[in-house]
Backbone as CSV, one residue per row, in Angstrom:
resi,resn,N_x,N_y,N_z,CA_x,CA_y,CA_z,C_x,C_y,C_z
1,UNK,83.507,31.730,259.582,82.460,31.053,258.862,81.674,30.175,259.828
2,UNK,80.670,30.325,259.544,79.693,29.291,260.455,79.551,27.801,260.562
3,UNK,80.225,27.434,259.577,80.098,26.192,259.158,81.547,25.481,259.984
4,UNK,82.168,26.301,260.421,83.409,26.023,261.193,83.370,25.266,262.148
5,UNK,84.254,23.801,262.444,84.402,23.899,263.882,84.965,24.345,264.950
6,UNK,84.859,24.575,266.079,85.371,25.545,266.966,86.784,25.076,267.018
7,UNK,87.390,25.681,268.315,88.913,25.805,268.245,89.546,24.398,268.459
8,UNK,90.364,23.921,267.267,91.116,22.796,267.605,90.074,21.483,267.731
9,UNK,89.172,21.448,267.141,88.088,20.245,266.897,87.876,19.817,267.942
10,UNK,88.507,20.343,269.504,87.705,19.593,270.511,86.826,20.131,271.778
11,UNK,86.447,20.778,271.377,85.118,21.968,272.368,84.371,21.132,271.943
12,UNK,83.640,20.864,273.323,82.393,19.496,274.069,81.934,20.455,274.780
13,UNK,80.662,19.930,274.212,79.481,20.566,274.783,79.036,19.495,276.287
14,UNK,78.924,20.319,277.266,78.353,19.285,278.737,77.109,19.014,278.975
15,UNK,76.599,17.421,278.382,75.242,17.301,278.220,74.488,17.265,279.660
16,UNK,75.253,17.432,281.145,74.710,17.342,281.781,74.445,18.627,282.772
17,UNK,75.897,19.898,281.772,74.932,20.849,281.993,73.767,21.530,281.271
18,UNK,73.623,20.951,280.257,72.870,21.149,279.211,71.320,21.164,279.709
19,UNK,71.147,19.708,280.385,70.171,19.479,280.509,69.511,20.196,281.692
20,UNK,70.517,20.534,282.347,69.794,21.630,283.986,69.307,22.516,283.348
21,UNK,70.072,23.177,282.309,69.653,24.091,281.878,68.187,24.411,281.114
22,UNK,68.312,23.024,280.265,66.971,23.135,279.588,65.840,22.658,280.901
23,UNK,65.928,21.945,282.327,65.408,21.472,283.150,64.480,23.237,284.111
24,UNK,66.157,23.455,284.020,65.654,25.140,284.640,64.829,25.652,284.178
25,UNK,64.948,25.683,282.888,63.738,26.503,281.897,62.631,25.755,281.247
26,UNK,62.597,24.501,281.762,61.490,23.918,281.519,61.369,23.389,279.770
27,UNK,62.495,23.246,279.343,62.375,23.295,277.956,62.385,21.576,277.717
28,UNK,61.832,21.036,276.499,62.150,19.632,276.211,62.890,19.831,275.289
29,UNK,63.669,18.675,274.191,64.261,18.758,273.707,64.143,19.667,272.567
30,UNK,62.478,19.032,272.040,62.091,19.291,270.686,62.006,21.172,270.991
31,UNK,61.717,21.352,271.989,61.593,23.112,272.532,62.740,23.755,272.499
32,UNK,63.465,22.924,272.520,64.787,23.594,272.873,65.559,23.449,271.112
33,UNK,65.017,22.483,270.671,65.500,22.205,269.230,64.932,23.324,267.921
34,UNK,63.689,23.826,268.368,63.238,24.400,267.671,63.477,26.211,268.063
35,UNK,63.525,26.440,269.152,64.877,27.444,269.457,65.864,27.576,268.886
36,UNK,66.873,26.690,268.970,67.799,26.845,268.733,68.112,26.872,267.016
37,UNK,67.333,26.777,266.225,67.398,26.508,265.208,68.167,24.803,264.298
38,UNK,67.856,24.099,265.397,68.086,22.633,265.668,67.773,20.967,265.396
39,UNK,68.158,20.266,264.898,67.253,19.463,264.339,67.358,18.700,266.411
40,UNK,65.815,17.867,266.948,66.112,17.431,267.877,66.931,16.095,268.256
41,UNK,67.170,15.694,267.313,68.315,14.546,266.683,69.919,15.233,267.521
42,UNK,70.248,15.888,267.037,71.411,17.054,267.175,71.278,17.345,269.086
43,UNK,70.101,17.776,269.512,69.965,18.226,270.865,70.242,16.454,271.428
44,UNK,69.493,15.470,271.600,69.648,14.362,271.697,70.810,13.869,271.916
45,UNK,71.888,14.368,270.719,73.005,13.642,270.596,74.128,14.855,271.549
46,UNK,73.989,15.954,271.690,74.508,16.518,272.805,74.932,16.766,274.191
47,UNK,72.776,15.959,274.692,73.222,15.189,275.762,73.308,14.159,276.162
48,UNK,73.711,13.494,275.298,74.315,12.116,275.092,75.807,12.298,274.917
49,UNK,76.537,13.103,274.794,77.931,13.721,274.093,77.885,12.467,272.905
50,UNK,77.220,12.679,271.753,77.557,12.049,270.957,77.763,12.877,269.845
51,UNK,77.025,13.098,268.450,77.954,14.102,267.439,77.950,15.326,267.805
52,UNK,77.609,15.695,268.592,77.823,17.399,268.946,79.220,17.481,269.848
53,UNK,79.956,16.319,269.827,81.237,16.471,270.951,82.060,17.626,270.199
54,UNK,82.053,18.218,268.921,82.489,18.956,268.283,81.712,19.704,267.542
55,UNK,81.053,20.912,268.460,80.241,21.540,267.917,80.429,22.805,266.761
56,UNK,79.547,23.084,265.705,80.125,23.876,264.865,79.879,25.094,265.488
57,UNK,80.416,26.540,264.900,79.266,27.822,265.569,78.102,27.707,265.486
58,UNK,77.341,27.856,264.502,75.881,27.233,264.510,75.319,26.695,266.127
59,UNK,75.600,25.494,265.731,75.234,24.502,267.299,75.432,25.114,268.152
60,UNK,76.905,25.965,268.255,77.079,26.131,270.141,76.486,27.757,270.034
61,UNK,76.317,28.433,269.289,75.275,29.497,268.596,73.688,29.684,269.126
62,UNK,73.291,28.738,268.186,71.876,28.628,268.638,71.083,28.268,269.899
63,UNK,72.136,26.843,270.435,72.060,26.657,272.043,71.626,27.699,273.151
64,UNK,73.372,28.642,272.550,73.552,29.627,273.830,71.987,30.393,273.518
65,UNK,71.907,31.032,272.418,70.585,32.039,271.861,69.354,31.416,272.834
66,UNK,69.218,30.221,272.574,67.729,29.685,272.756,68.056,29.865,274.231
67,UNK,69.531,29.222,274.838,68.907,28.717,276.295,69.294,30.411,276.793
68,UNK,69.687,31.536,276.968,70.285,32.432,277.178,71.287,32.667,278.090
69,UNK,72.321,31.965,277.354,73.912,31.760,277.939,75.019,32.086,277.343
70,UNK,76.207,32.492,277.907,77.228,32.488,276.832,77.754,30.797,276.539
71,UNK,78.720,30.400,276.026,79.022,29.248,275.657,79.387,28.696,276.607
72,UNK,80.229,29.188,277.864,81.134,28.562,278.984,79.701,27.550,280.098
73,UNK,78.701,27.894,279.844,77.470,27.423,280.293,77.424,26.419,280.037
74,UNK,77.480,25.755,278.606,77.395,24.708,278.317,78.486,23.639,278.111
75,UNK,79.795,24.333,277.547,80.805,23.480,277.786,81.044,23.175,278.498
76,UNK,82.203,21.901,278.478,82.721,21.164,279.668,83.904,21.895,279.880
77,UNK,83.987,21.476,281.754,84.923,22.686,282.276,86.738,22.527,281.721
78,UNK,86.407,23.861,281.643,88.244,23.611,280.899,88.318,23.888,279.382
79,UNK,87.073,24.033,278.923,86.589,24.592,277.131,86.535,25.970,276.998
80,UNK,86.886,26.470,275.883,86.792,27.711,275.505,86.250,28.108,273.769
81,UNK,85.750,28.844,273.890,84.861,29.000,272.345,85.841,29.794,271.736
């Protein structure tokens, strides 16, 4: 179900690889928010590791989609989807 959180409630998303990423591709938040199917509140708080420290599928979903990555891209090292 989508609405799930990932394995064991603690897959963290790495806001500071996050942001190379959106840096690489030139994306801002709101660009990257509206990709991803995202509110930019949500992107914000990702790379901030704030409520996205436990991302649902959705979130780590739409991310990977928009930025074109698998998940290990964005998590922090040592996470698994």
């Amino acid at each position: 179900m989508l609405a799930q959180t990932m394995k064991g409630d603690e897959t963290m998303i790495d806001g500071q690889k996050l942001r190379a990423l959106m840096i690489q591709r030139r994306m801002t938040q709101g660009g990257l928010a509206k990709a991803a199917g995202l509110s930019r509140q949500t992107i914000d708080d990702a790379l901030k590791g704030k409520a996205s420290i436990r991302p649902n599928l959705r979130t780590l979903g739409g991310l990977c989609r928009a930025l074109d990555v698998d998940a290990a891209a964005i998590l922090k090292d040592g996470e698994t989807a």
